[in-house]
N, CA, C and O atoms as a Tinker XYZ file with bonds, in Angstrom:
   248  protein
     1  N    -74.473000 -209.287000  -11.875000    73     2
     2  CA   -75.652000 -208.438000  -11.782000    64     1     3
     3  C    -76.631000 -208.988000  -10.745000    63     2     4     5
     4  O    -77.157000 -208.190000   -9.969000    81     3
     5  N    -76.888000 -210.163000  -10.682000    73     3     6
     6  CA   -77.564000 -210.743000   -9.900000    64     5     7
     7  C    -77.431000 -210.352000   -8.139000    63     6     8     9
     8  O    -78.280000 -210.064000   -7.295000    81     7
     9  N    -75.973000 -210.502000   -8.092000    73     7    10
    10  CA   -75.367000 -210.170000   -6.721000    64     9    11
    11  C    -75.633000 -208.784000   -6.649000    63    10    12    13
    12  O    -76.050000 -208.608000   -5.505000    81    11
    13  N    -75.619000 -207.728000   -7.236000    73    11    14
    14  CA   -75.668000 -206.432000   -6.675000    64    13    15
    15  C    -77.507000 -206.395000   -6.419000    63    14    16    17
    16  O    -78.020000 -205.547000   -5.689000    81    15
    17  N    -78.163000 -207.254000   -7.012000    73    15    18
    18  CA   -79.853000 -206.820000   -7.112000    64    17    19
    19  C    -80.236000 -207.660000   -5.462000    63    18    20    21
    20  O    -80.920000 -207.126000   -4.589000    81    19
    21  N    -79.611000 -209.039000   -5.351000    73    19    22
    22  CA   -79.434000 -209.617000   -4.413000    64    21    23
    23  C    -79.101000 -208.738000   -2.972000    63    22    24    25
    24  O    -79.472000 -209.054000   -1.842000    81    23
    25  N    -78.328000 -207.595000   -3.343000    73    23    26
    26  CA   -77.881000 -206.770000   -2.016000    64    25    27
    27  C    -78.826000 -205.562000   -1.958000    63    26    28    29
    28  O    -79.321000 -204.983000   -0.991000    81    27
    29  N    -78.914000 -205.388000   -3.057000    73    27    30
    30  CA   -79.984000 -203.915000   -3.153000    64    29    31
    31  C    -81.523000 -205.142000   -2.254000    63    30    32    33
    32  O    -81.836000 -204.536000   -1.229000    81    31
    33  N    -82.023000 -205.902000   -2.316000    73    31    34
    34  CA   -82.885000 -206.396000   -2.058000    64    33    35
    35  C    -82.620000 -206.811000   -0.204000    63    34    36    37
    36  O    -83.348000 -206.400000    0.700000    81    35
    37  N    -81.551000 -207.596000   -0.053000    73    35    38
    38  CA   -81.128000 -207.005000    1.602000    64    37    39
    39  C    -81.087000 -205.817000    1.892000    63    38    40    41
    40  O    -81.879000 -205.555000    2.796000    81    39
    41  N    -80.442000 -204.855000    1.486000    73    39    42
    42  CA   -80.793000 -203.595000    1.969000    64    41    43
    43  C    -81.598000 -202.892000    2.176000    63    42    44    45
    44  O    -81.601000 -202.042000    3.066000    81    43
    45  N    -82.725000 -203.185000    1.125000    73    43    46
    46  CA   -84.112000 -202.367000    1.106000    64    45    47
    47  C    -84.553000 -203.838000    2.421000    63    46    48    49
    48  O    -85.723000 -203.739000    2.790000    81    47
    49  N    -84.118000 -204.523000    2.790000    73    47    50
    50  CA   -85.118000 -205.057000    3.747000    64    49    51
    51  C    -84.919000 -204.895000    5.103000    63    50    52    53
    52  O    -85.748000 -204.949000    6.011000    81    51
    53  N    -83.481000 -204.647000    5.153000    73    51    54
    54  CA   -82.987000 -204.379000    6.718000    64    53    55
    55  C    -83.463000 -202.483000    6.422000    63    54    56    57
    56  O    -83.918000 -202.049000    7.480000    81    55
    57  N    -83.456000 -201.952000    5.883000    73    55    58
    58  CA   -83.799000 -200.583000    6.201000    64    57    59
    59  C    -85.483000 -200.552000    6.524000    63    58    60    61
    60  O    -85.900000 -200.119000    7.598000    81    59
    61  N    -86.252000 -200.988000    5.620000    73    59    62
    62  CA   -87.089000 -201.177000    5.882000    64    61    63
    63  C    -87.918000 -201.801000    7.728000    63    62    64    65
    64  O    -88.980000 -201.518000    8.282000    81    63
    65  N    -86.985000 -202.524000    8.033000    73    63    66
    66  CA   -86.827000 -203.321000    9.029000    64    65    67
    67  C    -86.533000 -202.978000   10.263000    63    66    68    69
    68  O    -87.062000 -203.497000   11.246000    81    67
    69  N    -85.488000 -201.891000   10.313000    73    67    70
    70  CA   -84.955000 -200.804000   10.997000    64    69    71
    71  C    -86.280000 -199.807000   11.626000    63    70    72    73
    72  O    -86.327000 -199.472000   12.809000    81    71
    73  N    -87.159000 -199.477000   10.757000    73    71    74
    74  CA   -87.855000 -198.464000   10.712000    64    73    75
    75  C    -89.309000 -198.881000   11.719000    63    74    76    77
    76  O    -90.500000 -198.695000   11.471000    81    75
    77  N    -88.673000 -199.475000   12.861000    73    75    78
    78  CA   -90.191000 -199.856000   13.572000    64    77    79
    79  C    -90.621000 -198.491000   14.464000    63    78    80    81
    80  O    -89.652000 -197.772000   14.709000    81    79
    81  N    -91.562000 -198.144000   14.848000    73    79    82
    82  CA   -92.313000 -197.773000   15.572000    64    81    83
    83  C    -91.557000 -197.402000   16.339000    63    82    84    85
    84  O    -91.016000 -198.406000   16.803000    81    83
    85  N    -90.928000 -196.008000   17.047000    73    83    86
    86  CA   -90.272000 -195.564000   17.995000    64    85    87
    87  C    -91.288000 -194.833000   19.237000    63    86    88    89
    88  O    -91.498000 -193.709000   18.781000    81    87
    89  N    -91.942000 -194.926000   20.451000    73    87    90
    90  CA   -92.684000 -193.958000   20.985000    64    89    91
    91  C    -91.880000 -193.416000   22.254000    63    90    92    93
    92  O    -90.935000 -194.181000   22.447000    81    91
    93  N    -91.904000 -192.288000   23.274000    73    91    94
    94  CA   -91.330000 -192.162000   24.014000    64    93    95
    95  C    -91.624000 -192.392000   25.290000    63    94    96    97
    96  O    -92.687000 -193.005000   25.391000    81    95
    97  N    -91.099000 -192.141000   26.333000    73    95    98
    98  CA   -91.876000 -192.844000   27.895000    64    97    99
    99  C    -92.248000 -191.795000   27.918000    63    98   100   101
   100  O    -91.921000 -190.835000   27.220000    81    99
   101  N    -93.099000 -191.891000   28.871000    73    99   102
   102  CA   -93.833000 -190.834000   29.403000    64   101   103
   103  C    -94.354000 -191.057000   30.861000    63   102   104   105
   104  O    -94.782000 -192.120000   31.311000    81   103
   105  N    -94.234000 -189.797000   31.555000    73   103   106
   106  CA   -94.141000 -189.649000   33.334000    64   105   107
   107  C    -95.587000 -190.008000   33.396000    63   106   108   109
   108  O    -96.292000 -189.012000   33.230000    81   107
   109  N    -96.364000 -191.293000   33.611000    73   107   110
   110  CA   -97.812000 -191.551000   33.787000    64   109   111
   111  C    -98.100000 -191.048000   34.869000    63   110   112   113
   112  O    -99.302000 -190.821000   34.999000    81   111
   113  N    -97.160000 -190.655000   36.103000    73   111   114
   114  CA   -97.926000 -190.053000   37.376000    64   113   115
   115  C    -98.210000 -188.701000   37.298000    63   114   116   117
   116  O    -99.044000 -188.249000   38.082000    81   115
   117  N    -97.748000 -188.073000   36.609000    73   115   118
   118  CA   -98.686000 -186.437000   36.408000    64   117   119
   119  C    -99.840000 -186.398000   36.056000    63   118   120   121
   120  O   -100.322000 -187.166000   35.224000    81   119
   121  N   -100.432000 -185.523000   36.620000    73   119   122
   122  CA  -101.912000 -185.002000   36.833000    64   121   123
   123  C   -102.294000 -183.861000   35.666000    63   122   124   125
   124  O   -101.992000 -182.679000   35.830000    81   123
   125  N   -102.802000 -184.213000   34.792000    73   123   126
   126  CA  -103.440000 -182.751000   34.162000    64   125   127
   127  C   -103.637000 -181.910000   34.487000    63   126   128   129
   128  O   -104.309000 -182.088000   35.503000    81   127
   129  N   -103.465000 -180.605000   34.266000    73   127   130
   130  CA  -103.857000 -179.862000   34.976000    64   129   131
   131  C   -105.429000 -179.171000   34.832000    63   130   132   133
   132  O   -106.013000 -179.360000   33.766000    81   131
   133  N   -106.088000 -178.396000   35.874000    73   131   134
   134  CA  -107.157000 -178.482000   36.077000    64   133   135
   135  C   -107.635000 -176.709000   35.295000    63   134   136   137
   136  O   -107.012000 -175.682000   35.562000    81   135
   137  N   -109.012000 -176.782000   34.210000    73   135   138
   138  CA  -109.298000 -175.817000   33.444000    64   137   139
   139  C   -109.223000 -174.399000   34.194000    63   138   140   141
   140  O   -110.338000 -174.267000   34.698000    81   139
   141  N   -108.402000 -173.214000   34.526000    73   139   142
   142  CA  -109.265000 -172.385000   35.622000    64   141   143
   143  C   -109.683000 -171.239000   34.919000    63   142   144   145
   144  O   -109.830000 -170.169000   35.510000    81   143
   145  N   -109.987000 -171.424000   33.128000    73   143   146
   146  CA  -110.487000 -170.134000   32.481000    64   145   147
   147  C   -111.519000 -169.576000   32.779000    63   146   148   149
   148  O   -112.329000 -170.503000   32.775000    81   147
   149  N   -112.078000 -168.633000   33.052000    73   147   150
   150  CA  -113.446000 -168.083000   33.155000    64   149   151
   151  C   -114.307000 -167.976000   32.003000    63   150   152   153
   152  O   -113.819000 -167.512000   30.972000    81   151
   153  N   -115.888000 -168.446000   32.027000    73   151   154
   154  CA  -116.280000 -168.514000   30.401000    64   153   155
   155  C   -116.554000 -167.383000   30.087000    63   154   156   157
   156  O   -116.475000 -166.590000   31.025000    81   155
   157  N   -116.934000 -166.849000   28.863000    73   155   158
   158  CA  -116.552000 -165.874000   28.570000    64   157   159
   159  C   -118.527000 -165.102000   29.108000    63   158   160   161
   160  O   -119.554000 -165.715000   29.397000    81   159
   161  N   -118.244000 -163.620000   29.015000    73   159   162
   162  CA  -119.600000 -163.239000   29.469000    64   161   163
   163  C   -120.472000 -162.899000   28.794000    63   162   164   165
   164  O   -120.140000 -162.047000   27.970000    81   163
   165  N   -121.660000 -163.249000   28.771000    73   163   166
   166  CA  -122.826000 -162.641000   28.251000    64   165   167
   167  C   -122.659000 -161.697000   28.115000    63   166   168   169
   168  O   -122.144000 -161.093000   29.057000    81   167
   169  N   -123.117000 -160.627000   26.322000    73   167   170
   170  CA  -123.752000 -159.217000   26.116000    64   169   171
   171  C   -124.810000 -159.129000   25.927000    63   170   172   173
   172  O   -125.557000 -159.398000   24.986000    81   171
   173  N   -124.979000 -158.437000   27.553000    73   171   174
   174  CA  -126.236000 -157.931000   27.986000    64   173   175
   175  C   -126.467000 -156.723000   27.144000    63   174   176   177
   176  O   -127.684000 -156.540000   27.170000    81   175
   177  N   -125.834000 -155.706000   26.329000    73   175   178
   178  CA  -125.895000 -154.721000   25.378000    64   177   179
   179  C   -126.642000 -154.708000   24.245000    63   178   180   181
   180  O   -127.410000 -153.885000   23.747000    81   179
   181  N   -126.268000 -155.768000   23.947000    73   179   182
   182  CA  -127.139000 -155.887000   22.463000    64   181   183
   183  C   -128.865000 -155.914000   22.187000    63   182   184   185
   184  O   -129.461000 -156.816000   22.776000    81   183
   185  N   -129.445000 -155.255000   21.583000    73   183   186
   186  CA  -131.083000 -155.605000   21.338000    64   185   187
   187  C   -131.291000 -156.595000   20.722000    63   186   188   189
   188  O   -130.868000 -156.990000   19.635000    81   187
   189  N   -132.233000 -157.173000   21.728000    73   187   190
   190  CA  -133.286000 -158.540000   21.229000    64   189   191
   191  C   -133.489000 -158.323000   19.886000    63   190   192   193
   192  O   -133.631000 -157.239000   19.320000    81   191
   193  N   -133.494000 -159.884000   19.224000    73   191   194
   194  CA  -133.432000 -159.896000   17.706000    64   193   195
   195  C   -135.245000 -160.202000   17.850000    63   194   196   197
   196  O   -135.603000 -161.114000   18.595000    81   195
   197  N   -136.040000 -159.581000   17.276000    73   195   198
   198  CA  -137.042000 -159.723000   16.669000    64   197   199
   199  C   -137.359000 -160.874000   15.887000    63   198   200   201
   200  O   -137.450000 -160.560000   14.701000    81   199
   201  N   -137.547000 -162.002000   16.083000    73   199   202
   202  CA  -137.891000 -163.472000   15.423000    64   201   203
   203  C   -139.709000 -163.771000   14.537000    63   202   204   205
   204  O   -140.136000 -164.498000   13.640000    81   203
   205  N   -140.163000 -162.928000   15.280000    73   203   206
   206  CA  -141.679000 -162.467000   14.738000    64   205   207
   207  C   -142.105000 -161.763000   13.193000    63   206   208   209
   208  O   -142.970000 -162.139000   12.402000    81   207
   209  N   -141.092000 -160.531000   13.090000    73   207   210
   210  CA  -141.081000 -160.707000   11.875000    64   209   211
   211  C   -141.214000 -160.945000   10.530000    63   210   212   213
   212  O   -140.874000 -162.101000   10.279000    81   211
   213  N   -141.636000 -160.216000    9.374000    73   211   214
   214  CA  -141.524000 -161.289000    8.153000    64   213   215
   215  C   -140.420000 -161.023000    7.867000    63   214   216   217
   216  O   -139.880000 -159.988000    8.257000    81   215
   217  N   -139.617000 -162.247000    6.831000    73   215   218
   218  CA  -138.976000 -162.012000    6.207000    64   217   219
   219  C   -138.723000 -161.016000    5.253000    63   218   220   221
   220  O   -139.577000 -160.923000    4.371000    81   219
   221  N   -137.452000 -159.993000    5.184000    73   219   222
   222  CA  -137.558000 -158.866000    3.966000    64   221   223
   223  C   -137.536000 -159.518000    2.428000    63   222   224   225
   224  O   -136.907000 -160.541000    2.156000    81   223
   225  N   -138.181000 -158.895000    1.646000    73   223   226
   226  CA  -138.660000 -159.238000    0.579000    64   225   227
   227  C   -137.262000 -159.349000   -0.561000    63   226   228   229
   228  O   -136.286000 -158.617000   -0.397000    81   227
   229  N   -137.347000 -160.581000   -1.959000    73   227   230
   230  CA  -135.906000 -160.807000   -2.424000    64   229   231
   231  C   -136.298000 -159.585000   -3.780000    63   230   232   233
   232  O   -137.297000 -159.520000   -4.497000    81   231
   233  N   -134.958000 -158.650000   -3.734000    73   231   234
   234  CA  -135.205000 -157.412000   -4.410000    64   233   235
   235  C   -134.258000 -158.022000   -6.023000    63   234   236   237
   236  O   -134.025000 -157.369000   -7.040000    81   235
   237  N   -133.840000 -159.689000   -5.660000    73   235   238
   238  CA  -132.785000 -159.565000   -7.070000    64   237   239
   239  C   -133.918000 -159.803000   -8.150000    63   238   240   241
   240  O   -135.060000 -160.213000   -7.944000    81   239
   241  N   -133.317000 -159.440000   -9.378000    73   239   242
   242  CA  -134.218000 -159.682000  -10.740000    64   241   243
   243  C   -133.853000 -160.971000  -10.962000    63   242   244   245
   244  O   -132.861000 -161.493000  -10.452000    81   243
   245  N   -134.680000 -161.554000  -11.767000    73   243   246
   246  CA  -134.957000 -163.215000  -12.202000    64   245   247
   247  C   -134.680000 -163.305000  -13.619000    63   246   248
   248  O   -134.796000 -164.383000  -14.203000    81   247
């Protein structure tokens, strides 16, 4: 019994062990490429929000 716990215990260590950190190369001389979206446009359509104002009054019951 000893011997099989003995191997289960190598095994869990070489698997464990196995399992380093893999990353891939990567072409460092490419250039990002450059944003060419247009931002999006102002609506000039809409009416000015009134900020002056009072607040409308709270109609819930208490």
């Amino acid at each position: 019994m000893k011997k099989v716990l003995l191997a289960f215990a190598i095994l869990g260590f070489v698997a464990c062990n196995n399992e380093g950190e893999k990353t891939e190369a990567t072409d460092t001389t490419t250039v990002a490429p450059a944003d060419t979206t247009a931002p999006a446009p102002v609506d000039t359509t809409a009416a000015p929000v009134d900020t002056t104002a009072a607040p409308a009054a709270d109609t819930t019951k208490k």
